[in-house]
N, CA, C and O atoms as a GROMACS GRO file, in nm:
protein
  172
    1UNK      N    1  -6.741   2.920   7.446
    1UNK     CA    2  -6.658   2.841   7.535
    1UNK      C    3  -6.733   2.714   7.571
    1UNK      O    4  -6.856   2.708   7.581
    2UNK      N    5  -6.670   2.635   7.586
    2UNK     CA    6  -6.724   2.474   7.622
    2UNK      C    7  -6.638   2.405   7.741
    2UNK      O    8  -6.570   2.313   7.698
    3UNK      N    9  -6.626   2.428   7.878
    3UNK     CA   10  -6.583   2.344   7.945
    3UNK      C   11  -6.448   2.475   7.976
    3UNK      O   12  -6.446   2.584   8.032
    4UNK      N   13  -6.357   2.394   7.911
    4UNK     CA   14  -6.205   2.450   7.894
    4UNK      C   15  -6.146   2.458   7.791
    4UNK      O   16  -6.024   2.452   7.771
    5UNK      N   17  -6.254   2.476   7.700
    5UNK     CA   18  -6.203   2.499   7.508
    5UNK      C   19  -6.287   2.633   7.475
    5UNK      O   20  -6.350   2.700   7.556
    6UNK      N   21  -6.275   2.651   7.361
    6UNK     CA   22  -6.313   2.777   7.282
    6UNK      C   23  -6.276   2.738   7.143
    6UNK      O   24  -6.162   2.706   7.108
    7UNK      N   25  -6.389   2.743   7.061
    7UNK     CA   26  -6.409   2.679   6.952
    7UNK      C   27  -6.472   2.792   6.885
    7UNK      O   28  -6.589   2.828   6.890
    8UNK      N   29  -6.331   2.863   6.797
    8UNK     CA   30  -6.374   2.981   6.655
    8UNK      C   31  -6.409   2.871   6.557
    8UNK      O   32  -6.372   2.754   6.566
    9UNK      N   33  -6.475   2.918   6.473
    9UNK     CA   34  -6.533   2.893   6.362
    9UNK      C   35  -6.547   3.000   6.244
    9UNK      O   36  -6.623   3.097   6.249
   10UNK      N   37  -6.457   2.967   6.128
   10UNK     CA   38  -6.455   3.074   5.995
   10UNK      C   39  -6.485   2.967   5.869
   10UNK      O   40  -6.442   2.851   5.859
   11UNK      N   41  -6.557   3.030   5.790
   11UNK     CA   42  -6.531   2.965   5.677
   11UNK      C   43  -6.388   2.992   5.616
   11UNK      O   44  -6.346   2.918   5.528
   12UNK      N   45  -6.311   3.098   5.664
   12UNK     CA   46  -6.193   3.173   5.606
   12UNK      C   47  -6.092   3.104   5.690
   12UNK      O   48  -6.105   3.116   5.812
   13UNK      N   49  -5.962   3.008   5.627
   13UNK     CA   50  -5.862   2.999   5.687
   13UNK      C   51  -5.762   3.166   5.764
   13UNK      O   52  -5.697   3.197   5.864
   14UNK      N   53  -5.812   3.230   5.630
   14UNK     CA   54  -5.711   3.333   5.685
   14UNK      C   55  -5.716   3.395   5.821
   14UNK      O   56  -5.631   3.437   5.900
   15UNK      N   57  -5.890   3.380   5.817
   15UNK     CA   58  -5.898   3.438   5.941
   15UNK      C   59  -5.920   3.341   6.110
   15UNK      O   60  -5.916   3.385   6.225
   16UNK      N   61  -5.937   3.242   6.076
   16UNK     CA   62  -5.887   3.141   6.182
   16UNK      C   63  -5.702   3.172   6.200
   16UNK      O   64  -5.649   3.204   6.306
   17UNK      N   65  -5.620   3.149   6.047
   17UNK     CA   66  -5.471   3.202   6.088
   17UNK      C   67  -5.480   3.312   6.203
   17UNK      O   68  -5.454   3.289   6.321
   18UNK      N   69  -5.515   3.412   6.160
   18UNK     CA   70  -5.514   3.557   6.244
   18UNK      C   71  -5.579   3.500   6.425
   18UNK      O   72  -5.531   3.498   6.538
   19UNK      N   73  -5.680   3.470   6.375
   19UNK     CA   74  -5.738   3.408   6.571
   19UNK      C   75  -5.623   3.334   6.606
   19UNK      O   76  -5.578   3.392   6.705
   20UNK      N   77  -5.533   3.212   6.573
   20UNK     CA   78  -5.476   3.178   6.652
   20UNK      C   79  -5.337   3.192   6.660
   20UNK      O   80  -5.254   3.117   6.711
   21UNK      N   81  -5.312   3.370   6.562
   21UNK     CA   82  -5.172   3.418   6.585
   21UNK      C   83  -5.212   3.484   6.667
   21UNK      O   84  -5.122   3.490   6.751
   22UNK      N   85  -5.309   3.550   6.705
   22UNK     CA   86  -5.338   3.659   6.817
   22UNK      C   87  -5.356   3.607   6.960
   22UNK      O   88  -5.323   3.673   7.058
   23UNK      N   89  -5.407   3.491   6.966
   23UNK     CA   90  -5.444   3.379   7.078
   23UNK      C   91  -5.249   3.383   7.101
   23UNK      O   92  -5.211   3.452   7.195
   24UNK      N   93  -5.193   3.347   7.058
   24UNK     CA   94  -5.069   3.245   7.084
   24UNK      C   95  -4.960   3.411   7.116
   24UNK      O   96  -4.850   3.399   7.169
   25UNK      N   97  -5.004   3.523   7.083
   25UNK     CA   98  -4.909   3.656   7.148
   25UNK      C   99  -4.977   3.682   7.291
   25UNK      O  100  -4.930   3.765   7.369
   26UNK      N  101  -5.064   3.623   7.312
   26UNK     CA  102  -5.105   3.666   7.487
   26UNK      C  103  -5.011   3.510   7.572
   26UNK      O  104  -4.952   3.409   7.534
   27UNK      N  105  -5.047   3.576   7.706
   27UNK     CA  106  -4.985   3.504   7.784
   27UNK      C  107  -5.105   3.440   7.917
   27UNK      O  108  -5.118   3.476   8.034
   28UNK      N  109  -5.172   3.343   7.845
   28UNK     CA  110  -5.324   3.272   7.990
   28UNK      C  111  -5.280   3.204   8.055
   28UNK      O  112  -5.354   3.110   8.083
   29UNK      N  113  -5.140   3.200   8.119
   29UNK     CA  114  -5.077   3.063   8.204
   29UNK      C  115  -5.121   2.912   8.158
   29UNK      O  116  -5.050   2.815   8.183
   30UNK      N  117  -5.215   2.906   8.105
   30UNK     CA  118  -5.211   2.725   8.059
   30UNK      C  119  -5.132   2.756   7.892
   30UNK      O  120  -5.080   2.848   7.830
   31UNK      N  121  -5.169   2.608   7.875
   31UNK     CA  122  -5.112   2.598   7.765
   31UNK      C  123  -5.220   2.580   7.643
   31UNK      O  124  -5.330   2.536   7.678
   32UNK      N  125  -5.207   2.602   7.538
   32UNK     CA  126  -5.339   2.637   7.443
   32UNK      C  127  -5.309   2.541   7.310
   32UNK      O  128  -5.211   2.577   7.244
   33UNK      N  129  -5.378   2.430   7.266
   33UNK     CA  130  -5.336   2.350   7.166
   33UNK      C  131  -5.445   2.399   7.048
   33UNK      O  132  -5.555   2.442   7.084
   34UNK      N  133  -5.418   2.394   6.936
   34UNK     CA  134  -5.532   2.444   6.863
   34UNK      C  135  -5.532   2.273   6.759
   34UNK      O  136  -5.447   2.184   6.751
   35UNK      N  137  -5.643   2.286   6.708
   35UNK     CA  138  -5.695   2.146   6.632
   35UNK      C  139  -5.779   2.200   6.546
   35UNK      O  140  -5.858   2.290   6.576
   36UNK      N  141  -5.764   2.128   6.389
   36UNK     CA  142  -5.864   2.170   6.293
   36UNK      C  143  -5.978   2.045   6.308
   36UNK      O  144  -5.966   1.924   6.328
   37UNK      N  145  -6.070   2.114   6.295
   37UNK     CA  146  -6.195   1.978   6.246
   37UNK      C  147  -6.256   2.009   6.153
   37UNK      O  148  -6.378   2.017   6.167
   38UNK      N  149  -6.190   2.041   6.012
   38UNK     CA  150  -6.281   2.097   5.940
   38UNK      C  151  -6.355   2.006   5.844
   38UNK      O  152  -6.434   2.057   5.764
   39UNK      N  153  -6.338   1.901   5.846
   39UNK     CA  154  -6.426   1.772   5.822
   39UNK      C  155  -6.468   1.735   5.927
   39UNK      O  156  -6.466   1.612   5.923
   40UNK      N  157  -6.514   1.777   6.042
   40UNK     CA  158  -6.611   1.723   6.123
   40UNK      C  159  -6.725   1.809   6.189
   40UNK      O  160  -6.762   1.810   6.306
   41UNK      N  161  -6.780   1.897   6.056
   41UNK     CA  162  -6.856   1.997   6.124
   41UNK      C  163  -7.009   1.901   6.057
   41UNK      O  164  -7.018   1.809   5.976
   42UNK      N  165  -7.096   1.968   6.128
   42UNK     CA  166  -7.226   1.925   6.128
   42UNK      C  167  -7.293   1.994   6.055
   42UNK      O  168  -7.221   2.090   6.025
   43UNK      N  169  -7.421   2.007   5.990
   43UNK     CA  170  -7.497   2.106   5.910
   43UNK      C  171  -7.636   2.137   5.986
   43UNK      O  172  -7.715   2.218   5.938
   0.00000   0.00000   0.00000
C-alpha cells in the first residue's frame, strides 16, 4: 500500500485479470480505479 493505492504486480496478465476481478466483487465504499504501467516499471 502507498498512501491510498495498492499496487499488485504480476508478470502474468492473467493473474493481475483475477486481482482486479476479485478487488471489483467486494464492496470498500470508495471507488477503486485500476491503471496499467506496464512500461513504466523500473529494474
Amino acid at each position: 500500500m502507498q498512501a491510498d493505492q495498492v499496487r499488485v504486480c504480476s508478470p502474468s496478465k492473467d493473474e493481475l485479470s483475477e486481482a482486479i476481478r476479485m478487488l471489483r466483487e467486494q464492496d470498500f465504499g470508495v471507488v477503486l480505479r485500476f491503471r496499467n504501467q506496464a512500461g513504466n516499471h523500473r529494474h
